[in-house]
C-alpha beads as a LAMMPS data file, in Angstrom:
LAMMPS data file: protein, C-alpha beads

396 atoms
395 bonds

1 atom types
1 bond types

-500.0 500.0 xlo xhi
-500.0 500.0 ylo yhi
-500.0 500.0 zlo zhi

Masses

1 110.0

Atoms # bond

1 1 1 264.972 192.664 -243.749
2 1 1 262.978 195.963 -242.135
3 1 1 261.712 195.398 -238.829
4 1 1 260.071 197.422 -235.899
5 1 1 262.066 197.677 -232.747
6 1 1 260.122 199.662 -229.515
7 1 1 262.148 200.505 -226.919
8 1 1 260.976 201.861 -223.808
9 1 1 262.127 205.745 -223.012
10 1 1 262.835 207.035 -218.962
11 1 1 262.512 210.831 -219.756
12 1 1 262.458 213.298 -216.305
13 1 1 260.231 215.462 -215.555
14 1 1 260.563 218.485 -217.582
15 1 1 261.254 215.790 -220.848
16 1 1 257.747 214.087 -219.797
17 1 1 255.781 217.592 -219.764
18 1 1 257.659 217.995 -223.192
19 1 1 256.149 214.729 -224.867
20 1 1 252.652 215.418 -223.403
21 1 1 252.756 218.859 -225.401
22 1 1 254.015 217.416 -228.423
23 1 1 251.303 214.402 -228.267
24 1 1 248.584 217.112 -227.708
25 1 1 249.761 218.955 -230.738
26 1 1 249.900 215.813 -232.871
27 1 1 246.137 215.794 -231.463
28 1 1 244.859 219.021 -232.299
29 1 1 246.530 219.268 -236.371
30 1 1 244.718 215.724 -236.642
31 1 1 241.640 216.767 -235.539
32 1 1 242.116 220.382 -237.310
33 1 1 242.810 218.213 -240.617
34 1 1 239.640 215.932 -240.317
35 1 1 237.794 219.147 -239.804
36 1 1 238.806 220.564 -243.068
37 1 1 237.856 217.861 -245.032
38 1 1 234.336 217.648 -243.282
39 1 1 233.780 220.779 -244.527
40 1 1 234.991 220.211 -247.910
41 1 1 232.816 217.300 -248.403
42 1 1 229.813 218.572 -246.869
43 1 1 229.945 221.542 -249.405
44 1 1 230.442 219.317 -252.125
45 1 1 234.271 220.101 -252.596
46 1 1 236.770 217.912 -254.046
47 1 1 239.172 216.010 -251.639
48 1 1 242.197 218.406 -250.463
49 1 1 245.053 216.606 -250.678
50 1 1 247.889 216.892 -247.536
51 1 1 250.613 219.061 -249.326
52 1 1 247.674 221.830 -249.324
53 1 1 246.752 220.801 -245.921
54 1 1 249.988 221.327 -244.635
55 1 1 250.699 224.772 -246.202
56 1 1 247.041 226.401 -245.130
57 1 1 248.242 224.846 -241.534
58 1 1 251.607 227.115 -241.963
59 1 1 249.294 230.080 -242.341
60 1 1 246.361 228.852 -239.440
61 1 1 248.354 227.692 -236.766
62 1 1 247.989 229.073 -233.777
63 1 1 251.474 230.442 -231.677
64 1 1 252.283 227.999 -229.311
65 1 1 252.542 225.509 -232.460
66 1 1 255.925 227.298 -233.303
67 1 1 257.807 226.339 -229.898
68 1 1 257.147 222.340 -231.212
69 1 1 258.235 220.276 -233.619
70 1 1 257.096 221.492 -237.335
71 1 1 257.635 217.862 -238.032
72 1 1 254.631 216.384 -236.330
73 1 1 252.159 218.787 -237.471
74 1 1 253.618 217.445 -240.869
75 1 1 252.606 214.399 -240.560
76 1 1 249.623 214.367 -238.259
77 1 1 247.976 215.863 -241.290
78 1 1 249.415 213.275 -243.793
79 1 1 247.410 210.779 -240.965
80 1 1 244.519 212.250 -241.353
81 1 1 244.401 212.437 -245.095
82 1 1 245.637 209.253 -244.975
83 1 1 242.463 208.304 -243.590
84 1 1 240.561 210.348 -245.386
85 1 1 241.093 208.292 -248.724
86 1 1 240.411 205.077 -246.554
87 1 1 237.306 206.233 -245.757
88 1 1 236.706 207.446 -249.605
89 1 1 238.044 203.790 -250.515
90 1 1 235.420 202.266 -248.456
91 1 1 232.690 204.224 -249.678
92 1 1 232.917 203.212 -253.235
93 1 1 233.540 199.711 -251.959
94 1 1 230.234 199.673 -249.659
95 1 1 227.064 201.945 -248.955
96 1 1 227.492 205.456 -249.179
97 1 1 226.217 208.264 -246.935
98 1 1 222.233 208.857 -247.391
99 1 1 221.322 212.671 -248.327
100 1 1 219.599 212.801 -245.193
101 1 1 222.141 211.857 -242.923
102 1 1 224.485 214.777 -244.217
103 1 1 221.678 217.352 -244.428
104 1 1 221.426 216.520 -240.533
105 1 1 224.857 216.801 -240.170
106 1 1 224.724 220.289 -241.869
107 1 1 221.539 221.213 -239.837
108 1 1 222.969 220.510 -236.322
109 1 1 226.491 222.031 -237.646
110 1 1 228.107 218.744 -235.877
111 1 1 231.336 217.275 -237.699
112 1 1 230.335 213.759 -239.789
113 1 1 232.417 211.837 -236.921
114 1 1 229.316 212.462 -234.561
115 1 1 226.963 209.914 -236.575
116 1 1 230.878 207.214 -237.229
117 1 1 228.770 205.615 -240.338
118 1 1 230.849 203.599 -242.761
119 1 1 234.657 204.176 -241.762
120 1 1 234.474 207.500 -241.525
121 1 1 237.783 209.460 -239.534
122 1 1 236.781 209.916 -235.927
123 1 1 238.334 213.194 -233.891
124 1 1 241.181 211.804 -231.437
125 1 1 239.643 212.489 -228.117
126 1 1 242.301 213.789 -225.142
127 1 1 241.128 211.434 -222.631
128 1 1 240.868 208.523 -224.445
129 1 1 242.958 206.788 -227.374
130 1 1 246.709 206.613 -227.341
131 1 1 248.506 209.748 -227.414
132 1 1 251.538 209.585 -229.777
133 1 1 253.482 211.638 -232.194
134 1 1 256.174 211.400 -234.917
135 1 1 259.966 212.589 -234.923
136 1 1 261.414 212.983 -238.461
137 1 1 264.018 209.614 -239.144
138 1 1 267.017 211.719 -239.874
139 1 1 266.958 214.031 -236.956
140 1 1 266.589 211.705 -234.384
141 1 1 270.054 210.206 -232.967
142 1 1 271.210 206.966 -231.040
143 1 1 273.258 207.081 -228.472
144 1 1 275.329 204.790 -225.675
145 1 1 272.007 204.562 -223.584
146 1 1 269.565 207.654 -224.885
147 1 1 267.847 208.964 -227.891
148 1 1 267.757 211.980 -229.143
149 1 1 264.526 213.727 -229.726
150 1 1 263.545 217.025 -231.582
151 1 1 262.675 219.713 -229.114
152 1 1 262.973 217.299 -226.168
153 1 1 266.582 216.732 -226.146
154 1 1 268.080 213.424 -225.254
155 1 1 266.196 210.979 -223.153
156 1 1 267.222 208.041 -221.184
157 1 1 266.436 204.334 -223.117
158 1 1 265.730 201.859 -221.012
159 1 1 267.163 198.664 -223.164
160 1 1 270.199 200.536 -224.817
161 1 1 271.152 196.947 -225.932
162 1 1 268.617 196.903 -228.517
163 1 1 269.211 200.194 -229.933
164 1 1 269.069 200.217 -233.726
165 1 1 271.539 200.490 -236.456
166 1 1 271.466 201.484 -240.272
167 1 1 268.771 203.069 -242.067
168 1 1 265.403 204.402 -239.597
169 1 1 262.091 204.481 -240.973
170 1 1 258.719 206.114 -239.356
171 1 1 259.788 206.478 -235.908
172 1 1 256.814 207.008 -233.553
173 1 1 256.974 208.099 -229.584
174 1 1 254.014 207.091 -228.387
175 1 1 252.494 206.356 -224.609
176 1 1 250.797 203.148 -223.576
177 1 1 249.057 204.714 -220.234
178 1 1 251.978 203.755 -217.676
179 1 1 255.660 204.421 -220.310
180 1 1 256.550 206.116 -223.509
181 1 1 258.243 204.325 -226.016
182 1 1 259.909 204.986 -228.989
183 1 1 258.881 202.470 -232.074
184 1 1 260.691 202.293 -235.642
185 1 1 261.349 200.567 -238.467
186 1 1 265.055 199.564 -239.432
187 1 1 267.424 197.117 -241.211
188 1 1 268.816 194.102 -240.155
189 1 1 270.641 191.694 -241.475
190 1 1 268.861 187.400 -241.066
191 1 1 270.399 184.870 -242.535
192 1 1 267.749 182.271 -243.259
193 1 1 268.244 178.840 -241.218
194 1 1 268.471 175.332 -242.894
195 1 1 264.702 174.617 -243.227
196 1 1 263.548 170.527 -242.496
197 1 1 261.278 168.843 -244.243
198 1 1 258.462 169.407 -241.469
199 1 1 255.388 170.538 -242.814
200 1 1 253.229 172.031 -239.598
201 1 1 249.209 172.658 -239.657
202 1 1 248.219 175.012 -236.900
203 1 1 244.352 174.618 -236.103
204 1 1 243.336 178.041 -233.992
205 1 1 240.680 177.414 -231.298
206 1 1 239.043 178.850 -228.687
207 1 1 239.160 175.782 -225.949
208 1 1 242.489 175.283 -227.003
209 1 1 244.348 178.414 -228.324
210 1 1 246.335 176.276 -231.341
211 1 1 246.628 172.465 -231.805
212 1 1 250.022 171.892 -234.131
213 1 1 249.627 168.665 -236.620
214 1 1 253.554 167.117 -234.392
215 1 1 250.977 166.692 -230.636
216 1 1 252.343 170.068 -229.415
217 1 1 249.502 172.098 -227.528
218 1 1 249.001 175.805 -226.375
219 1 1 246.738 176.613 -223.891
220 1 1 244.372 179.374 -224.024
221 1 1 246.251 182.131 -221.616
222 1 1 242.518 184.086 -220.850
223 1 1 241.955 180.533 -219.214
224 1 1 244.717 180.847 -217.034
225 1 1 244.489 181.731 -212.913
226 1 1 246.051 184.541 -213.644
227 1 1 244.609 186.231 -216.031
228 1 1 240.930 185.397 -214.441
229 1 1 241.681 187.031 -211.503
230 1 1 242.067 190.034 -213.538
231 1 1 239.501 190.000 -215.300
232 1 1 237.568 189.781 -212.073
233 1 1 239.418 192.450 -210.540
234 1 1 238.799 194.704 -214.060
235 1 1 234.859 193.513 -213.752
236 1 1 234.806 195.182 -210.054
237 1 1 236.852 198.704 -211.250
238 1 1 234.388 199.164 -213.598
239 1 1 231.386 198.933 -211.917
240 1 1 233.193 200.681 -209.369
241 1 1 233.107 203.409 -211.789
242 1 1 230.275 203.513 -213.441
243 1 1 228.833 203.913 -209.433
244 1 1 230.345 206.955 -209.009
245 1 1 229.253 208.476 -212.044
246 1 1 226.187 207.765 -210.879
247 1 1 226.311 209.218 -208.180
248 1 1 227.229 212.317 -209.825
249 1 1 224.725 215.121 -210.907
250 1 1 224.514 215.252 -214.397
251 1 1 225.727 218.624 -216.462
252 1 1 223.261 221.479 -216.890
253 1 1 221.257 220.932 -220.214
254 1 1 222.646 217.748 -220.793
255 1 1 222.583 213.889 -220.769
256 1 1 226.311 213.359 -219.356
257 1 1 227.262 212.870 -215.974
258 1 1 230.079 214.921 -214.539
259 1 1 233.273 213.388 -213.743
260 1 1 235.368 213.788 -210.735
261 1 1 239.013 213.214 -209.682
262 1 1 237.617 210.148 -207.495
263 1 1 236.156 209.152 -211.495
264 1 1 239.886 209.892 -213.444
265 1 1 241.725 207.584 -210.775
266 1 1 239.704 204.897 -211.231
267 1 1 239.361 205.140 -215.275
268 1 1 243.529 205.201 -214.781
269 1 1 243.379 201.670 -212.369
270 1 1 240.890 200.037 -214.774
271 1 1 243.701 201.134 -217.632
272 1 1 246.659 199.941 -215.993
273 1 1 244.459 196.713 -215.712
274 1 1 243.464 196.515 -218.858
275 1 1 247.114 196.678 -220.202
276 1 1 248.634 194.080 -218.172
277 1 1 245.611 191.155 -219.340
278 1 1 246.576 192.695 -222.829
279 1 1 250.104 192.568 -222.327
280 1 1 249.772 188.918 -221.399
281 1 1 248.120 188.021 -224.235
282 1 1 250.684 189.477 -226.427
283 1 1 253.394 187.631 -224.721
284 1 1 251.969 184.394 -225.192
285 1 1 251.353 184.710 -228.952
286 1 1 254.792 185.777 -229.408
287 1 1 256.094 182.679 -227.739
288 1 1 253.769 180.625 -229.670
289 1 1 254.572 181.888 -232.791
290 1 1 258.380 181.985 -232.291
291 1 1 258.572 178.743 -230.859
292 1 1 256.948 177.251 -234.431
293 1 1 259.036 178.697 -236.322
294 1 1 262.195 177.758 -234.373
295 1 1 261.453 174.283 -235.577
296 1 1 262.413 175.124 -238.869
297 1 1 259.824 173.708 -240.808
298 1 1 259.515 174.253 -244.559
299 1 1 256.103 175.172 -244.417
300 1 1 253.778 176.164 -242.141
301 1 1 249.507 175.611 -242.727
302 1 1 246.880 177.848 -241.123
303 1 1 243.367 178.846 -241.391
304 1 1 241.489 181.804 -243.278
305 1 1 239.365 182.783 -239.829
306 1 1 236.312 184.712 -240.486
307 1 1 236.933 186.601 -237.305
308 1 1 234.715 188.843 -237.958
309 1 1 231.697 187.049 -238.514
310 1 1 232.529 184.810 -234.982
311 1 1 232.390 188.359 -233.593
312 1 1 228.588 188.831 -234.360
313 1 1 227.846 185.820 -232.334
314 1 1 227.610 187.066 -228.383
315 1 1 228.258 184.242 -227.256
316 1 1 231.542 183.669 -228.181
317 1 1 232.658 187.468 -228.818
318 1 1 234.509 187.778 -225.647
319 1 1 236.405 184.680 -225.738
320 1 1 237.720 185.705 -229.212
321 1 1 238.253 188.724 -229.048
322 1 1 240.738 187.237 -226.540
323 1 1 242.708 184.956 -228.702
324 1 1 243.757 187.250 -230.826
325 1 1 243.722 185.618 -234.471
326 1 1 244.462 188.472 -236.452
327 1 1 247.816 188.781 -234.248
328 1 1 248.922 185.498 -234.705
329 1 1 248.707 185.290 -237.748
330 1 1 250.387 188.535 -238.588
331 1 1 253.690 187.756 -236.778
332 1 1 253.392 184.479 -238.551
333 1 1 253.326 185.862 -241.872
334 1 1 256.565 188.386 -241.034
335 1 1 258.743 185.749 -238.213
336 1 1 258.237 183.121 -241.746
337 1 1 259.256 185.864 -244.570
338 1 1 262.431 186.680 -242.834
339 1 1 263.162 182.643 -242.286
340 1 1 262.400 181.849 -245.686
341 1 1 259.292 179.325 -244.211
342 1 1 256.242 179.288 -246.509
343 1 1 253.479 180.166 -245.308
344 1 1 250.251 178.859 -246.655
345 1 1 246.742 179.754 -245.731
346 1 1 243.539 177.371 -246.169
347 1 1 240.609 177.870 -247.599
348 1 1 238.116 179.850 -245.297
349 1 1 235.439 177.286 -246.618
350 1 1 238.103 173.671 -246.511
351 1 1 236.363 171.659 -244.148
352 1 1 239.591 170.800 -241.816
353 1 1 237.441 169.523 -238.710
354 1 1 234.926 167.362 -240.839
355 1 1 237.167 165.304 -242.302
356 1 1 238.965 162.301 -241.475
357 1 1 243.133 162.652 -241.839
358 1 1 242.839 158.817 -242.221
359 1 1 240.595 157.667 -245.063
360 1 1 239.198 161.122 -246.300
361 1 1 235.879 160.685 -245.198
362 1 1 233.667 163.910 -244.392
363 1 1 231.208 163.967 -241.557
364 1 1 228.862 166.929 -242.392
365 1 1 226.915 166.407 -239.018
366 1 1 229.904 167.105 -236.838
367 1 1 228.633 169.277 -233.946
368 1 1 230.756 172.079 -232.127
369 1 1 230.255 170.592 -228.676
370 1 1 232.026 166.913 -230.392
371 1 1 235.224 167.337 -229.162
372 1 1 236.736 164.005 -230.475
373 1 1 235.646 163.035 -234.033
374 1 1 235.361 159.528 -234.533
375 1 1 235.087 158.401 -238.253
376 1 1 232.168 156.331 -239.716
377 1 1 234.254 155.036 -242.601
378 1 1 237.251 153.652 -241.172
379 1 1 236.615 154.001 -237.559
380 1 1 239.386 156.175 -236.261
381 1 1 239.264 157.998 -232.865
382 1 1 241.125 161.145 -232.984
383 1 1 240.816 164.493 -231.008
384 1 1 239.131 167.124 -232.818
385 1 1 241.719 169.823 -233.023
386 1 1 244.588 166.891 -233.295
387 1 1 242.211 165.948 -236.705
388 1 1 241.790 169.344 -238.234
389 1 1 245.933 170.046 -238.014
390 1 1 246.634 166.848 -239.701
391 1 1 244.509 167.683 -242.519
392 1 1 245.613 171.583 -242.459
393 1 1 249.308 170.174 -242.661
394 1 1 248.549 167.784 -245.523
395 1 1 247.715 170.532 -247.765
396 1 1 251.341 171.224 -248.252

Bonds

1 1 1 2
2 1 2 3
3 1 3 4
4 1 4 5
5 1 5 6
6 1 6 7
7 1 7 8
8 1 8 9
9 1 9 10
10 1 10 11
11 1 11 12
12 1 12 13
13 1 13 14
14 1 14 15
15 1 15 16
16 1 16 17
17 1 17 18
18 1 18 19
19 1 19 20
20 1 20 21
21 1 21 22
22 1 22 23
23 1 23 24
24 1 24 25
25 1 25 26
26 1 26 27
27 1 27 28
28 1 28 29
29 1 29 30
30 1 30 31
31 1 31 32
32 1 32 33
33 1 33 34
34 1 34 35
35 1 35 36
36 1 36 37
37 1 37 38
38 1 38 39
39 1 39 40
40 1 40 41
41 1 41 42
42 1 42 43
43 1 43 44
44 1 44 45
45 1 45 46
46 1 46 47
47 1 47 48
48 1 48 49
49 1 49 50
50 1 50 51
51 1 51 52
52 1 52 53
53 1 53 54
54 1 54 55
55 1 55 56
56 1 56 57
57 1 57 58
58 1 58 59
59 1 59 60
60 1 60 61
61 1 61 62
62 1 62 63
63 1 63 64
64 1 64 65
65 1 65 66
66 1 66 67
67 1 67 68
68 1 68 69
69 1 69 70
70 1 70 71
71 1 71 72
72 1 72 73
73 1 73 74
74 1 74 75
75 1 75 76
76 1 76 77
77 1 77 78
78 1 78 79
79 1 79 80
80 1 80 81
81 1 81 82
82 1 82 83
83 1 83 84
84 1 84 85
85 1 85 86
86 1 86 87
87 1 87 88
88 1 88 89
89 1 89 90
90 1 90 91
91 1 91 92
92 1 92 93
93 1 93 94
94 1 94 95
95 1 95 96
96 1 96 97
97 1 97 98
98 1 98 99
99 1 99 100
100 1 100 101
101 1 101 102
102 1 102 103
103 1 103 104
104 1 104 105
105 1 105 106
106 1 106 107
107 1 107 108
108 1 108 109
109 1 109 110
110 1 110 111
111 1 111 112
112 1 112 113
113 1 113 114
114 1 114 115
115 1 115 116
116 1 116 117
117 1 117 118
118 1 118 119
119 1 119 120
120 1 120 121
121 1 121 122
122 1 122 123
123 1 123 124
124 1 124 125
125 1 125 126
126 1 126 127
127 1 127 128
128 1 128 129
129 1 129 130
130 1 130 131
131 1 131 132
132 1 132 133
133 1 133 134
134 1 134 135
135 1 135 136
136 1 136 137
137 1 137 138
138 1 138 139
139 1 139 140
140 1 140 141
141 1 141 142
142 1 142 143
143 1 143 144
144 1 144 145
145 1 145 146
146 1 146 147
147 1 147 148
148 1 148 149
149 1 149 150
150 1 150 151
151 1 151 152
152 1 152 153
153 1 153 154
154 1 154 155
155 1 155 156
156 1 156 157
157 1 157 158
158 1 158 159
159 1 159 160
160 1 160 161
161 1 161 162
162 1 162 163
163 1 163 164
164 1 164 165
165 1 165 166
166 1 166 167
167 1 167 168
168 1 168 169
169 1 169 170
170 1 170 171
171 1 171 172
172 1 172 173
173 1 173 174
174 1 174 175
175 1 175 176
176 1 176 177
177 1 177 178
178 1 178 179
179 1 179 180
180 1 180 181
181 1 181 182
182 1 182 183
183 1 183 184
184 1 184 185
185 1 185 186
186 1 186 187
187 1 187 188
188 1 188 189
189 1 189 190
190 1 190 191
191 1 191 192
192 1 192 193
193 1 193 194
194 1 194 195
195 1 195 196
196 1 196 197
197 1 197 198
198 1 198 199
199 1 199 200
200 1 200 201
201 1 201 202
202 1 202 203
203 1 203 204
204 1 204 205
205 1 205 206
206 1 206 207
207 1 207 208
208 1 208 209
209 1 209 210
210 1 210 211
211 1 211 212
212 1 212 213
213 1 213 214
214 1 214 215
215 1 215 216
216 1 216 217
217 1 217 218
218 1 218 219
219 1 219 220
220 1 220 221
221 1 221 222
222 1 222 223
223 1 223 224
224 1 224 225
225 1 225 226
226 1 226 227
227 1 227 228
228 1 228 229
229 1 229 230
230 1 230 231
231 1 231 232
232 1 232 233
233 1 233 234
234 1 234 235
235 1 235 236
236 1 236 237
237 1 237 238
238 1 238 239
239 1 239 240
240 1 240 241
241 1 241 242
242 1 242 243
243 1 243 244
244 1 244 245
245 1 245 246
246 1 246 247
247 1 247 248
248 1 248 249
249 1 249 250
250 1 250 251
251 1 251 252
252 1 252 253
253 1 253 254
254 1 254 255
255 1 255 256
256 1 256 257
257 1 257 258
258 1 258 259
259 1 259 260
260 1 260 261
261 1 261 262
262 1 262 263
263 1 263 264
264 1 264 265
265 1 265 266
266 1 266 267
267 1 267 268
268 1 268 269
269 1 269 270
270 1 270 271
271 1 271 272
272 1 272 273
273 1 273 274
274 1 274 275
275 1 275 276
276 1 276 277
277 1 277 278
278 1 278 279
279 1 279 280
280 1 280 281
281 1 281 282
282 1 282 283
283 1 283 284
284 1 284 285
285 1 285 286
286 1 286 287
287 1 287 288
288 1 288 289
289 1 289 290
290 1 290 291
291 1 291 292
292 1 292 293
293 1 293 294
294 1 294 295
295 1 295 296
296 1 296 297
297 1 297 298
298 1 298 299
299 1 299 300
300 1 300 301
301 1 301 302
302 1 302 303
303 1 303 304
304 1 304 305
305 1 305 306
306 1 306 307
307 1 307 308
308 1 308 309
309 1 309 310
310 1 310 311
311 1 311 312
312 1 312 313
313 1 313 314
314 1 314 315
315 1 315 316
316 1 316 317
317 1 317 318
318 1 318 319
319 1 319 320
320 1 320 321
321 1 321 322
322 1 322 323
323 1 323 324
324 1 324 325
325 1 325 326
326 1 326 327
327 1 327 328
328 1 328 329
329 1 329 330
330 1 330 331
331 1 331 332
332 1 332 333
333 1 333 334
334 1 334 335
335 1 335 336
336 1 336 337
337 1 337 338
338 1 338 339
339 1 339 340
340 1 340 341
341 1 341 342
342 1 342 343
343 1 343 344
344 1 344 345
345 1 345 346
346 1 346 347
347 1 347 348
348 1 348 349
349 1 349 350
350 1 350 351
351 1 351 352
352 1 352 353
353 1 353 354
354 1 354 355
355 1 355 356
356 1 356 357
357 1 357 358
358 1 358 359
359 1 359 360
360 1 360 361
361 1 361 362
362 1 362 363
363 1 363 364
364 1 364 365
365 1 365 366
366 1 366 367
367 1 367 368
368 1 368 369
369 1 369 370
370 1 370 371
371 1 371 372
372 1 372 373
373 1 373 374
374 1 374 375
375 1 375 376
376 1 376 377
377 1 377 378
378 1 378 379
379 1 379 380
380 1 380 381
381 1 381 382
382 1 382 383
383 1 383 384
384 1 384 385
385 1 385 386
386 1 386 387
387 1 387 388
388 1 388 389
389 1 389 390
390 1 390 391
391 1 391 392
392 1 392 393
393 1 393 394
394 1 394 395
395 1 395 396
């Protein structure tokens, strides 16, 4: 079984000023890559594929490239043609770029990423994303409690007890706006557990973050003290900075306001913020997800979400965008594969909610503010969410 282990890295100083110059070079062959192939398609050219890439970089780059690590210009250009044929992919798959829009990208000599239509590779920015790079698998080195890096040296590990063994795949040092970490794939060895013969049906809300088909509840964490008092204090950061680029005079010839040191400090609070509420969030789908499958069931029921399309509504954007679907669901699909627990996912269209997990009966008028559906053919009470697992789990 391959899985990703990230373990948090203590370099010193000098190590940290190392990373930063290897993330910034990861940055600039991205960026040099996606600029390439804008040209190329703009002039009609076929797609130039990353081993070409990589050996017009050899003879481009500039000299401070050759002090870091050939490695990560490598594959920073791989990325980027990576998401090159992603963006191709889409295009056949969807609406393609008018004429007009890229003889007004050729006009105004701007890059296609300035007009972002239809998946189309974005430059990495230095002041905002997440900067990261990547250290070849077979030159990087485990030790007692460090790592060895390429053209760093070796750096301190914060949880040597989780350092990986066997066989490394696609390891990434990357910087979350407060650590660095170092993420890869590797072997281990699971034995699968006895499974029972529990069948589970998980119901994902938004009052309630998941309703299991056995009574057990999770609350929704973004309703939590806690994490409201964050959100508050994240609400007041950023109208405390978007005051002081007011404030600000604007840039000669130009719509953008300048920014100050006063501005960066408070962009870096509103950050650190912003990555605790989203740390939370991660923690308490990992203990949701790891405490269903510690049951052992033999198969585990869950909705096809169209996420996306409870996105458009404004309404209810925020609230979830906060419950993070998508991420459940993915560590469900990879905690069940290495348990040997079957995953099944409903229908997007199976009417779970409308229908009765006594007699069958579907009640096409159900409303979203009914939170307890009682049944006009047998008369059964039941709680809404309670309802919908029952009838996820008896799909199995």
């Amino acid at each position: 079984m391959i899985r990703a282990v990230k373990i948090r890295l203590k370099p010193n100083r000098e190590q940290e000023n190392l990373l930063w110059q290897m993330a910034g070079g990861a940055r600039f062959a991205y960026n040099w890559a996606v600029n390439k192939e804008d040209q190329a398609f703009l002039s009609g050219e076929p797609f130039i594929p990353p081993y070409t890439l990589a050996s017009i970089w050899r003879q481009e780059r500039p000299e401070w490239a050759l002090t870091l690590n050939a490695d990560l210009f490598k594959q920073a250009i791989y990325d980027a043609c990576k998401a090159y044929t992603n963006f191709f992919r889409i295009q056949k798959a969807g609406p393609k770029y008018t004429n007009a829009t890229l003889r007004k990208a050729a006009w105004h000599k701007r890059p296609l990423t300035h007009y972002d239509l239809n998946g189309h590779p974005k430059f990495k920015s230095r002041k905002r994303g997440e900067p990261g790079f990547y250290n070849a698998p077979e030159k990087i080195r485990f030790y007692d409690d460090k790592v060895l890096l390429t053209k760093v040296g070796r750096v301190r590990l914060s949880e040597p007890e989780r350092v990986p063994c066997g066989k490394l795949y696609n390891p990434r040092i990357s910087f979350d706006g407060k650590y660095w970490y170092v993420s890869l794939a590797c072997e281990f060895e699971i034995k699968p557990p006895e499974l029972t013969d529990i069948v589970l049906g998980v119901d994902l809300g938004v009052k309630t973050l998941a309703t299991v088909s056995n009574g057990d509840t999770y609350e929704n964490i973004n309703k939590a003290k806690k994490v409201r008092k964050l959100n508050k204090k994240l609400r007041r950061g950023q109208r405390k900075a978007s005051r002081k680029y007011k404030m600000n005079p604007k840039k000669e010839g130009g719509d953008r306001y300048q920014k100050s040191k006063n501005i960066i400090k408070q962009e870096k609070k509103n950050a650190l913020i912003n990555r605790k509420i989203r740390n939370i969030r991660d923690n308490q789908a990992h203990q949701m997800t790891a405490a269903l499958v510690k049951t052992k069931p033999r198969a585990i029921v869950v909705e096809d979400l169209n996420v996306r399309g409870m996105m458009s509504n404004r309404h209810l954007s925020k609230a979830v965008q906060g419950c993070q679907f998508n991420g459940i669901r993915r560590q469900l699909e990879y905690k069940c594969a290495e348990r040997g627990i079957q995953l099944i996912i409903a229908d997007r269209y199976y009417a779970s909610s409308k229908t009765c997990s006594c007699c069958g009966y579907v009640k096409k008028d159900l409303k979203l503010s009914e939170r307890v559906y009682i049944c006009a053919g047998c008369g059964e009470i039941i709680d809404r969410d309670l309802n919908a697992a029952i009838n996820l789990a008896n799909l199995a």
